[in-house]
N, C-alpha and C positions, 0 to 999 in steps of 0.2 A: 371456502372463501380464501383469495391469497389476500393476504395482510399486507405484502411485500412489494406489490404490484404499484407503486408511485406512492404510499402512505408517506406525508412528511409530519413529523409531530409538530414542526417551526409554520406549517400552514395548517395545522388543521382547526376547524371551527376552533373559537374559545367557548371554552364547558358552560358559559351561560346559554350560545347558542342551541347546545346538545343537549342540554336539562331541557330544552323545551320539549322535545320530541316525547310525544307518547310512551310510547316503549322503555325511556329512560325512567319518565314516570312510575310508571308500573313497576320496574325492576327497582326502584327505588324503593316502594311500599312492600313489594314483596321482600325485603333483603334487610328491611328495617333501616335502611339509609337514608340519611340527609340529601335532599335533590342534587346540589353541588357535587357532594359526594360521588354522590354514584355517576356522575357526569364527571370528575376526573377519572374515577376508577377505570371507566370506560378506554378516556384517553390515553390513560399509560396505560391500558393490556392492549390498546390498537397500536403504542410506539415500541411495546415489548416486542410485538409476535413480528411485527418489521424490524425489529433490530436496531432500532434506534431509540430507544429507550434510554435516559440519562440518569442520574442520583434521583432527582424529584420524581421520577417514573415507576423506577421501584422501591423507592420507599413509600410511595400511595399503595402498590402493590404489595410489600409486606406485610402491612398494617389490616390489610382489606380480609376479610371472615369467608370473603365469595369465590370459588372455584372458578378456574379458568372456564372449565364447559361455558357455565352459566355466562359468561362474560365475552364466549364465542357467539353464544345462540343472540345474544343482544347486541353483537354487534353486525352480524348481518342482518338483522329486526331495523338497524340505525343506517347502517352504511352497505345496504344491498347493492351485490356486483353490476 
């Protein structure tokens, strides 16, 4: 998946949107996270891997226990090409 491909983090859904999804779900119970949670975490490794990434982005990202992999495979699950 390219990341880079038009991703804007200033447009993309807000994470109450993308907690609703499925998949976010799931990855949420599976990861032991809070729904919100893992619906930012989402958001900053979708504005990291574009490069647009700010202070708020990756500090939800250092904080997070989840590998990138896991965070690739869920966001094509979310935001297939």
């Amino acid at each position: 998946m390219n990341f880079s491909n038009g991703y804007d983090p200033d447009k993309a859904p807000p994470y109450r949107i993308v907690m609703r999804e499925p998949a976010v779900k799931r990855f949420a119970l599976a990861h032991d996270l809070a729904l919100p949670a893992a619906a930012a975490l989402l958001l900053a490794h979708m504005a990291q891997r574009a490069g647009a990434a700010n202070d708020l982005h990756r500090g939800v990202l250092q904080r997070s226990p989840v590998d990138a992999a896991a965070l690739d495979a869920l966001a094509v699950q979310v935001f297939p090409a």
